[in-house]
VOBA-1610 file (N, C-alpha, C; in pm, whole numbers, padded with zeros to 5 digits, always signed):
BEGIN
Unk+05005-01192+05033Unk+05115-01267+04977Unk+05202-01177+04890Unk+05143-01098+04806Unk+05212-00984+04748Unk+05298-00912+04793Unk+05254-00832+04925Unk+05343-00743+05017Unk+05430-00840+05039Unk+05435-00951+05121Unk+05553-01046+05160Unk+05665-01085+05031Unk+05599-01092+04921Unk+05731-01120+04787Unk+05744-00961+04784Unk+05709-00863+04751Unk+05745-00744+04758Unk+05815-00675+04868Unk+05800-00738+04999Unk+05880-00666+05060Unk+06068-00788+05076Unk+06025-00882+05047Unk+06167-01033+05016Unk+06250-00919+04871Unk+06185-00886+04804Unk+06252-00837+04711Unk+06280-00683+04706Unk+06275-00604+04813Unk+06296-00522+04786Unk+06427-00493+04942Unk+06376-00631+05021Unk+06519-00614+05099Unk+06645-00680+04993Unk+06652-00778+04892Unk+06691-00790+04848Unk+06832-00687+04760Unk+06755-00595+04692Unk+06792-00488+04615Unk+06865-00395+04694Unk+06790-00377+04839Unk+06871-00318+04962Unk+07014-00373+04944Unk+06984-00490+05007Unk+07096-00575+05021Unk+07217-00562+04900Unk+07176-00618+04777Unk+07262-00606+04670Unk+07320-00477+04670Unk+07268-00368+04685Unk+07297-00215+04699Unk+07429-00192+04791Unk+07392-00207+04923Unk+07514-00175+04987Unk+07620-00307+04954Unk+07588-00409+04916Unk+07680-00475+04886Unk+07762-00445+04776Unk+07746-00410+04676Unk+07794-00328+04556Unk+07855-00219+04564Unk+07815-00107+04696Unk+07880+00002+04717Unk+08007-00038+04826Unk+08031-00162+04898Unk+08147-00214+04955Unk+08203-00266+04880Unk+08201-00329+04800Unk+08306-00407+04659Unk+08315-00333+04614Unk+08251-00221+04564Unk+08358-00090+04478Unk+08430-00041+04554Unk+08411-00001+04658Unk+08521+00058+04768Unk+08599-00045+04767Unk+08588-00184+04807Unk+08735-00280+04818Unk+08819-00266+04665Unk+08751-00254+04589Unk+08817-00246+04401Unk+08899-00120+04397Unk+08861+00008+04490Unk+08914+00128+04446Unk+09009+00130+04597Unk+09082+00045+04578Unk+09099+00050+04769Unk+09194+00170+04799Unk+09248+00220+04669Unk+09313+00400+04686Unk+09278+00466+04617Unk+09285+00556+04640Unk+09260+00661+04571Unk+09432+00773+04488Unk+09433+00739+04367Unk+09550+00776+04292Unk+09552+00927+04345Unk+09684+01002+04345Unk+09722+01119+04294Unk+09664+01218+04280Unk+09648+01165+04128Unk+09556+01268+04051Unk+09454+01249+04065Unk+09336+01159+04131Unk+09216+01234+04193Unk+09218+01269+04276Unk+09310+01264+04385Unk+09278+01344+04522Unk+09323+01494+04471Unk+09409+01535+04382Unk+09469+01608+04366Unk+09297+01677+04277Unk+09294+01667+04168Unk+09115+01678+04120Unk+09061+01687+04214Unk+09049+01615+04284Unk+08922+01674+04442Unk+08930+01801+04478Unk+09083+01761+04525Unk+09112+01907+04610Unk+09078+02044+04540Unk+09130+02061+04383Unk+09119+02171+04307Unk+08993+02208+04308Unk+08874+02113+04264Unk+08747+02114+04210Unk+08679+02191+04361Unk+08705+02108+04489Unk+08695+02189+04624Unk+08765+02350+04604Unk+08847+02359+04612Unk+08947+02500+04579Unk+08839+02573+04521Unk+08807+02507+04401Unk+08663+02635+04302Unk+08604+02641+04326Unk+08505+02567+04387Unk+08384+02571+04456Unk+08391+02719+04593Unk+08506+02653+04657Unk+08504+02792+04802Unk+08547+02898+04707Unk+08610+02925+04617Unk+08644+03042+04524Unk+08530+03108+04523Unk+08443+03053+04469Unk+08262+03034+04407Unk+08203+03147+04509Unk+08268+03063+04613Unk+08126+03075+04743Unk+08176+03213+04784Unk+08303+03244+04777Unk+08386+03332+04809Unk+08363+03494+04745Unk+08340+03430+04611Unk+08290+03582+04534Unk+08144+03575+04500Unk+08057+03484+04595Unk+07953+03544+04612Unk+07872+03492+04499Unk+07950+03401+04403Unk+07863+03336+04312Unk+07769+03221+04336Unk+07700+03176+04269Unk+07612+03093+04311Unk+07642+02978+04279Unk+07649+02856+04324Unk+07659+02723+04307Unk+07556+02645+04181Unk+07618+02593+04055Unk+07557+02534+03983Unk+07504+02423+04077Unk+07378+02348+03932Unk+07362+02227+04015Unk+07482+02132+03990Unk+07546+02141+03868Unk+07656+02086+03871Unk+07754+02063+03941Unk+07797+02175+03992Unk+07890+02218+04145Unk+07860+02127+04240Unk+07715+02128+04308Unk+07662+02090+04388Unk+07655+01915+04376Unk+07597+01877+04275Unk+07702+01752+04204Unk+07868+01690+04236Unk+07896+01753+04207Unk+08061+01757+04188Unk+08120+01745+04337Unk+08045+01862+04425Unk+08085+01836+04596Unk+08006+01721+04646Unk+07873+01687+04565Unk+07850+01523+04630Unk+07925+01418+04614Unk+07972+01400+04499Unk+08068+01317+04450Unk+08181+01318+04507Unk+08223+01452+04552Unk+08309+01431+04588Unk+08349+01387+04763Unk+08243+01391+04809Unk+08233+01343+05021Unk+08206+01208+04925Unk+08110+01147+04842Unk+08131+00985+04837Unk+08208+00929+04859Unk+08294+00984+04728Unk+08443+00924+04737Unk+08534+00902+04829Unk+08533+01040+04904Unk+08631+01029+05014Unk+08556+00898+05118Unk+08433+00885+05151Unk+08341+00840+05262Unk+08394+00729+05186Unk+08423+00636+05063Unk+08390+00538+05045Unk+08577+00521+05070Unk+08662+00544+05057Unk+08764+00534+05100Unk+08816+00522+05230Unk+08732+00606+05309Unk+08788+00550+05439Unk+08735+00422+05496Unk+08669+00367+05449Unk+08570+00231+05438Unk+08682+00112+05417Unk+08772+00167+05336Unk+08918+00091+05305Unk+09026+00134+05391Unk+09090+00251+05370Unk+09176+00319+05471Unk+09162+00421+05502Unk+09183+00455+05609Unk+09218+00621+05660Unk+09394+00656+05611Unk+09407+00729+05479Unk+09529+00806+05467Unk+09473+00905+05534Unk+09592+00990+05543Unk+09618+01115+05604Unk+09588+01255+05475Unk+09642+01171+05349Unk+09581+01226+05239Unk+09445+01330+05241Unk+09370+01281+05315Unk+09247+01240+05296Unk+09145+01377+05364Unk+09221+01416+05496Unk+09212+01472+05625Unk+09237+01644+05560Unk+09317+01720+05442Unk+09304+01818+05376Unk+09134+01845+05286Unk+09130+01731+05255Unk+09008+01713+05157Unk+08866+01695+05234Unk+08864+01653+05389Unk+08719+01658+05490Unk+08771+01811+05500Unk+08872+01877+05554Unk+08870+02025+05603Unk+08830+02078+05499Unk+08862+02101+05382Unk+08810+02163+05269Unk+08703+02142+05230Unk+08593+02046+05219Unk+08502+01979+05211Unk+08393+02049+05343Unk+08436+02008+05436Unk+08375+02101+05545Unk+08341+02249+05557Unk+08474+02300+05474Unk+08475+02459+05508Unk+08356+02492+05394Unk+08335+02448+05301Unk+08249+02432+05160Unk+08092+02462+05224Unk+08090+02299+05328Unk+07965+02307+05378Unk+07943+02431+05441Unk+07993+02433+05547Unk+08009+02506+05650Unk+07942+02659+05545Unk+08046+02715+05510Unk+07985+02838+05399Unk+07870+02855+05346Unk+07797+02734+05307Unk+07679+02760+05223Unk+07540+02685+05332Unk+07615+02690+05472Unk+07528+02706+05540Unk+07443+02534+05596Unk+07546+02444+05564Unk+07500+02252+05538Unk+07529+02253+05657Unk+07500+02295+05769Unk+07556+02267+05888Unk+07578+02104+05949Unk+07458+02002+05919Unk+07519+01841+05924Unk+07615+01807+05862Unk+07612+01866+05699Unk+07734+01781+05638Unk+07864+01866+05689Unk+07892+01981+05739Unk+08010+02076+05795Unk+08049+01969+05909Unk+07952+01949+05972Unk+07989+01907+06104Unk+08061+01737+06058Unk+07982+01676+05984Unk+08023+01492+05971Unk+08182+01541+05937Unk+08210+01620+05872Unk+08366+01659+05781Unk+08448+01655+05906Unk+08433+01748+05969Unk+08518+01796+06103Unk+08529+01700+06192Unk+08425+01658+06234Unk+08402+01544+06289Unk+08475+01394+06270Unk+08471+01385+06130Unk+08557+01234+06069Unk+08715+01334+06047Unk+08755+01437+06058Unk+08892+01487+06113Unk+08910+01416+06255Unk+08816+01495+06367Unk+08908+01479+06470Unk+08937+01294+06515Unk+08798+01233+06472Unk+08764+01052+06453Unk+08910+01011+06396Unk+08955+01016+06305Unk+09062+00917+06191Unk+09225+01006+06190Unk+09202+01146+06216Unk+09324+01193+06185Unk+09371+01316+06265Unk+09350+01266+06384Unk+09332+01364+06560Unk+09516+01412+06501Unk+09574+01312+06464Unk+09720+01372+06485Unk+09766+01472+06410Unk+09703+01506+06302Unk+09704+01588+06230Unk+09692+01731+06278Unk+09803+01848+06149Unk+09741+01962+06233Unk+09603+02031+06183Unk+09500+01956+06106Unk+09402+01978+06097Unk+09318+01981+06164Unk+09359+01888+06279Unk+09288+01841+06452Unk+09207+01946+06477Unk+09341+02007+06519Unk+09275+02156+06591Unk+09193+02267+06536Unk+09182+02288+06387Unk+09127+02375+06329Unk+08949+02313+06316Unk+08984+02175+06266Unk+08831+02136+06286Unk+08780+02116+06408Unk+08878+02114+06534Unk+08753+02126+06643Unk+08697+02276+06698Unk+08812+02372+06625Unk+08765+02526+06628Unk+08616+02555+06561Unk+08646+02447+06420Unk+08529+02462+06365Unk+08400+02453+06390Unk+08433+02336+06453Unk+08300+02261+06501Unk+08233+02312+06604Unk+08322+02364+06738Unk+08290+02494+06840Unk+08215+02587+06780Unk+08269+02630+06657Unk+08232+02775+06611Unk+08057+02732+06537Unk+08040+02603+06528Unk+07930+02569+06463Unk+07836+02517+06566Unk+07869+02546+06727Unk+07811+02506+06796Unk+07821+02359+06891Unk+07909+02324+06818Unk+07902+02164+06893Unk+08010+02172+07000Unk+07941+02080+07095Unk+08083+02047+07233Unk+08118+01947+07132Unk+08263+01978+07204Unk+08356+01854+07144Unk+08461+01837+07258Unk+08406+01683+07317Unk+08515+01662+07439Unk+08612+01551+07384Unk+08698+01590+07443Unk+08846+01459+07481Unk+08761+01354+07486Unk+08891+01206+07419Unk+08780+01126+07423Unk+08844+01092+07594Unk+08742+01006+07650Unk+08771+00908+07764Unk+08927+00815+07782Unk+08953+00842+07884Unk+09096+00761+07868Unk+09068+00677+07977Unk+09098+00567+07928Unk+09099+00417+08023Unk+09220+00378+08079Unk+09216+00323+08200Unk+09337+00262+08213Unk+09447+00216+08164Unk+09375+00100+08069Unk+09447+00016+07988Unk+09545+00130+07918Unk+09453+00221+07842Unk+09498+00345+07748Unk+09642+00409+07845Unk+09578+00423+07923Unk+09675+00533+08011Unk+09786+00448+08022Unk+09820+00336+08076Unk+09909+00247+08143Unk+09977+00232+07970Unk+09942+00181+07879Unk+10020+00196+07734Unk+10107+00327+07729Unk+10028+00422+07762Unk+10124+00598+07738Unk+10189+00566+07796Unk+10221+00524+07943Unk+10298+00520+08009Unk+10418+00427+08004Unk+10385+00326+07884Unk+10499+00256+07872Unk+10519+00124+07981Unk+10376+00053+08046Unk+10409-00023+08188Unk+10331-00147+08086
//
């Protein structure tokens, strides 16, 4: 009987959990200016970091978690285009210090949300260069016959 209230309450807490992390995302449904602009810089120092060979605080390492949340919890609301500088940079971060899953999700949610971009192409260089096929998606009829204007 224990396990059964223990496991009622601990889907519970599950539950409340991601529910709490979608209502903050609907509350923050943009992201201002000046934090994307803070992202980007705080990214900027970090590859600086990695660049001259210094070592990543745990703080740092902090700071770049916080900072894929944020973005991850934003596109949950919208995909700006904003957004699509800050996965490439974010990626190139991973990518450097060797995160090869989190390099790849970055590049990856590029070519997914913001193919039109000219970031497109650099993250699917990336992603090649990290090993992954990356095909065209499938084009359907329906799809095709829209391009075409019928």
């Amino acid at each position: 009987m224990k396990k059964i209230i223990l496991s009622i309450l601990a889907g519970f807490l599950l539950l409340s959990a991601i529910s709490l992390d979608v209502s903050a995302a609907k509350k923050s449904s943009k992201l201002s200016k000046e934090a994307i602009t803070e992202m980007s810089e705080t990214i900027d120092k970090l590859t600086q970091k990695i660049y001259g060979r210094a070592l990543l605080s745990p703080q740092d390492n902090e700071s770049l978690i916080g900072i894929k949340i944020k973005l991850d919890n934003q596109m949950l609301v919208s995909s700006s285009t904003e957004l699509a500088p800050l996965y490439y940079k974010a990626g190139n971060v991973y990518k450097l210090r060797d995160m090869k899953p989190e390099a790849i999700e970055c590049y990856q949610t590029i070519l997914e949300n913001f193919s039109d971009t000219a970031l497109a192409p650099k993250a699917r260089a990336a992603l090649e260069e990290l090993g992954v096929t990356v095909t065209a998606p499938a084009v359907t009829e329906e799809t095709a016959s829209e391009e075409e204007g019928i």
